[in-house]
C-alpha positions in Angstrom: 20.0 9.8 -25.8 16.6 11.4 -25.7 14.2 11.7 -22.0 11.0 11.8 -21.8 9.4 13.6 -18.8 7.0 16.1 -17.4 8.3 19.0 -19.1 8.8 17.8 -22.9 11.2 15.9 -24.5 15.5 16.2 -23.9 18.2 15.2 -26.0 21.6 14.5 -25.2 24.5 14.1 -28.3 27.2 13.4 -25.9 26.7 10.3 -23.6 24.3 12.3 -21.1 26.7 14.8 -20.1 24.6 17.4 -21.5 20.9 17.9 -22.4 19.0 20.3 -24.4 15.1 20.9 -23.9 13.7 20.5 -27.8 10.2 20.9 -29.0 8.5 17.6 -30.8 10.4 17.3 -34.2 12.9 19.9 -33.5 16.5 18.7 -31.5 17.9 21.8 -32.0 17.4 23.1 -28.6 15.0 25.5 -30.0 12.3 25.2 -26.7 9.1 23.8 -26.3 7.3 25.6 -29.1 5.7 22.4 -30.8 5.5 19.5 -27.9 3.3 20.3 -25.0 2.9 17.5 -22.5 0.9 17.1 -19.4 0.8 14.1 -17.0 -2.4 14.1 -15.4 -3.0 12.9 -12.0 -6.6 12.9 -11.2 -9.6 13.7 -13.6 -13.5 13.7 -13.4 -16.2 14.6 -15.8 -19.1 17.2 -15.6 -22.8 15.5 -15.2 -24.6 15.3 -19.1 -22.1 17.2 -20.7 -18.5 16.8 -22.0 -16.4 19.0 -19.9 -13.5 17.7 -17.6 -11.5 19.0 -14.8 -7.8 17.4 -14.3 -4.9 18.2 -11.7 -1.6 17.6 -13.6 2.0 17.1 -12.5 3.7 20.6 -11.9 1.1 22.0 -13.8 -1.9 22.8 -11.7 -5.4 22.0 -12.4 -7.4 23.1 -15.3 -11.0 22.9 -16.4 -12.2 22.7 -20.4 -14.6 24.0 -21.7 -17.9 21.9 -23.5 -16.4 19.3 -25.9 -12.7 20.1 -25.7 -10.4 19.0 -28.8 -6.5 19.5 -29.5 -6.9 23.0 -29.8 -9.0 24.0 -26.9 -8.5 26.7 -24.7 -8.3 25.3 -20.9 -9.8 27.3 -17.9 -6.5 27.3 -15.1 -7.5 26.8 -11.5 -5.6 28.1 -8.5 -3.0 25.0 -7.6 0.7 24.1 -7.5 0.9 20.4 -8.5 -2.5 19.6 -9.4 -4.2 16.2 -7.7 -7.7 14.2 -7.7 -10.5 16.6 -8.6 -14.2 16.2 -8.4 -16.8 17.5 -10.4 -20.7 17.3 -8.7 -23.0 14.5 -10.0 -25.9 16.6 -9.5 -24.8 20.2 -10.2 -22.2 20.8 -13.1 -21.7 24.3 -11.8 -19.7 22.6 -8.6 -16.2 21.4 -8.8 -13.0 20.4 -6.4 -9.6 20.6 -6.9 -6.9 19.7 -5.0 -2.9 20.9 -4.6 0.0 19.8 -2.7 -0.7 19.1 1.3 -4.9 19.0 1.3 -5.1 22.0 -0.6 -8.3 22.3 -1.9 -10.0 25.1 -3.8 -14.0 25.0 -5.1 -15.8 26.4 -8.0 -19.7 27.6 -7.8 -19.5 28.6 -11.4 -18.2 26.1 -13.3 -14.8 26.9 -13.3 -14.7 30.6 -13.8 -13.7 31.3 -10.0 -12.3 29.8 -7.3 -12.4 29.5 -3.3 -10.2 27.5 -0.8 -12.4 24.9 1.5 -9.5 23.0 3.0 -9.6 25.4 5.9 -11.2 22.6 8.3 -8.9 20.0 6.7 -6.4 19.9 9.8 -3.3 17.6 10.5 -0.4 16.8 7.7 -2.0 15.9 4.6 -0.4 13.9 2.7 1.8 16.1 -0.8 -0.4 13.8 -2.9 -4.3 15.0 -1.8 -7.2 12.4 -2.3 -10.4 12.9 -2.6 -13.3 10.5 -2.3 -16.7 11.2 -4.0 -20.3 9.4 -4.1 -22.5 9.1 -6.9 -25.5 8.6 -4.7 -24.6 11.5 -2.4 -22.6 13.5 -4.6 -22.3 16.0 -1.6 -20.5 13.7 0.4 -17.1 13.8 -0.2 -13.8 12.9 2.1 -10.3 13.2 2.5 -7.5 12.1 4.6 -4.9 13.2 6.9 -2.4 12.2 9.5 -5.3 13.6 12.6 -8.1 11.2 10.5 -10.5 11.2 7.6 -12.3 14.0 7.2 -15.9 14.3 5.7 -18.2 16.4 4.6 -21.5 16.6 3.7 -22.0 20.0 1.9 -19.4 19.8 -0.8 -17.1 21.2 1.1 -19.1 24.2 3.0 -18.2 22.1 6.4 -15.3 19.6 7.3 -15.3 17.7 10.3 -13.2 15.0 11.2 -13.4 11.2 12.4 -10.1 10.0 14.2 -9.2 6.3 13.5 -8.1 3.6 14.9 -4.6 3.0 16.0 -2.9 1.8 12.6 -4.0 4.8 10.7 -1.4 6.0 8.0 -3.2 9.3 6.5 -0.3 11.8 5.5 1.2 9.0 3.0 0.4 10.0 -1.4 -0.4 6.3 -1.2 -3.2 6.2 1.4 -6.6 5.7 -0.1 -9.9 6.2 0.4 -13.0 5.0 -1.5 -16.9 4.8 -1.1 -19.2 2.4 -2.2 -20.2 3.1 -5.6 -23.5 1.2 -4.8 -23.7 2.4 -1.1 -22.1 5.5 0.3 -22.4 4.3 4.2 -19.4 2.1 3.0 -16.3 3.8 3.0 -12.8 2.1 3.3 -9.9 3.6 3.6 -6.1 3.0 4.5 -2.5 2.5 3.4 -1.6 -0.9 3.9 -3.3 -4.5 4.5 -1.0 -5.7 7.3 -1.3 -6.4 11.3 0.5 -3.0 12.3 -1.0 -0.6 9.6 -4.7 -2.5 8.7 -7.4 -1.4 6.0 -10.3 0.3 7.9 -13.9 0.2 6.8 -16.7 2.3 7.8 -20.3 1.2 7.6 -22.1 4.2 8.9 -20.8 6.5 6.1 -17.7 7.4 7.6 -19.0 8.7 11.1 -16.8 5.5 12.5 -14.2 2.8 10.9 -12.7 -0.8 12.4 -9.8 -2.4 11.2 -10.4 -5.1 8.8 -8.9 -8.3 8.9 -5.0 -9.4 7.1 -4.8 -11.7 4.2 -4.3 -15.6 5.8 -2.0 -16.8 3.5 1.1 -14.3 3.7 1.8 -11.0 4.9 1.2 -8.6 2.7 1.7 -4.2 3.1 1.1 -1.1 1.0 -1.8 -1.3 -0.8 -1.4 0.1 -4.8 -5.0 0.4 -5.6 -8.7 0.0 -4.2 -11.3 -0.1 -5.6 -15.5 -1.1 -4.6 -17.8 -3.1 -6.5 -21.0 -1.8 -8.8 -23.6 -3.5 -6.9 -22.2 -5.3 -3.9 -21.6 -3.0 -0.6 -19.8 -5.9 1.4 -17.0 -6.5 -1.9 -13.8 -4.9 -2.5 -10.2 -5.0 -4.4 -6.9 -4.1 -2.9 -4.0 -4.2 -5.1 -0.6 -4.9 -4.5 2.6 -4.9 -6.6 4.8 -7.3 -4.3 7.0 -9.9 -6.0 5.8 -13.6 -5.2 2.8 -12.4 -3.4 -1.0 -11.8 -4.5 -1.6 -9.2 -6.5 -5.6 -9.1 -6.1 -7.2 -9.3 -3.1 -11.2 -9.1 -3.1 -13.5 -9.6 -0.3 -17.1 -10.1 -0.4 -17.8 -9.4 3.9 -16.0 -6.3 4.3 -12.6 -7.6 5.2 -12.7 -10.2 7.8 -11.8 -12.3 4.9 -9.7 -12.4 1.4 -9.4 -13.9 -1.3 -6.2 -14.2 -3.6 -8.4 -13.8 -7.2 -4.8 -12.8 -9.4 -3.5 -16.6 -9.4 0.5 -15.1 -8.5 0.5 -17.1 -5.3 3.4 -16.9 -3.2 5.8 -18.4 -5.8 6.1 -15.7 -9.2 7.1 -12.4 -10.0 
């Protein structure tokens, strides 16, 4: 019986009972010395150049250096489980990256050194930090947490906060939040699409948020993905992973109405 998982590869030769940790090609129990594996949470890219910073499960968050292959030596930031990370649009020297709880640590150098900036990030974050980014503002970043959505406007010199309406889920890994890749006054944000716990949008660039309207048809919950659209501020996607229930939602007039665009309907899988 063999498992895969975060830390290599596992064999077992007597019905599961027992398991030893083997490198790739070698069951002997000899140790990881030729199968490394990482899962990656969150990844972004450095503006003009091919250099990526990535948060990874157990395994902090690391930085490579300019055009990376297999045997590249990566640059290890300071993190437990490593999370979203964001690298500047407009200045490859700045980076994010996030840990565990709304830890969050930034780089002025490219990588080489390392500062905490979650220190006005109040409230219980949730273990699985997000962060939101804008390519038009690439200084304007958010993230979330039980007491609201926080935002900044100086990558992360400053944090202040925006409470939310009643409804607001923001210590939960599967809250999101997302600006407008076309407009970053629009910024949505929530963990479910339902009457008690709605999405929120914000049009003033996160300085406010209402509640957006539920899906007609059905009632639907957690949300497993948003995302914004290229050129239109009033459209978005929620995703959901419900049996017999939509598994696309889009709206074009941010959220007082959606559309079922997956063709599951209310009678499949």
């Amino acid at each position: 019986m063999l498992n895969a998982n975060d830390g290599g590869v596992s064999v077992s030769e007597d019905k599961g009972t027992t398991f030893k940790q083997t490198g790739f090609g070698d069951f002997s129990g000899g140790g990881l010395t030729s199968f490394q594996t990482s899962q990656f949470y969150g990844v972004d890219k450095a503006p003009g150049i091919d250099r990526y910073v990535g948060g990874t499960q157990d395994n902090g968050s690391w930085v490579s250096p300019e055009n990376p292959n297999e045997t590249s030596t990566w640059i290890a930031a300071p993190s437990g489980d490593g999370f979203q990370a964001v690298w500047h649009y407009g200045d490859a020297n700045k980076i994010l990256e996030t840990s565990q709880f709304n830890s969050i640590y930034r780089s002025l150098n490219g990588g080489q050194s390392w500062q905490s900036v979650s220190g006005g990030v109040s409230g219980n974050g949730p273990f699985f930090t997000k962060l939101a980014k804008s390519k038009q503002d690439p200084d304007l970043v958010f993230a979330v947490s039980s007491s609201g959505v926080f935002r900044t406007e100086n990558f992360a010199n400053s944090w202040t906060m925006t409470p939310m309406p009643s409804g607001w889920i923001g210590n939960s890994s599967f809250t999101h939040i997302k600006i407008s890749l076309i407009k970053p006054q629009v910024v949505w944000a929530g963990r479910d699409l339902s009457s008690s716990n709605p999405l929120f949008v914000s049009t003033d660039g996160g300085l406010s948020f209402s509640a957006t309207n539920v899906y007609s048809q059905v009632p639907m919950g957690r949300i497993s993905g948003l995302e914004t659209h290229p050129t239109d501020p009033n459209t978005a996607f929620a995703l959901f992973s419900f049996a017999e229930a939509p598994k696309i939602l889009k709206t074009t007039d941010l959220g007082q109405t959606w559309e079922d665009i997956s063709g599951f309907g209310t009678n499949s899988t």
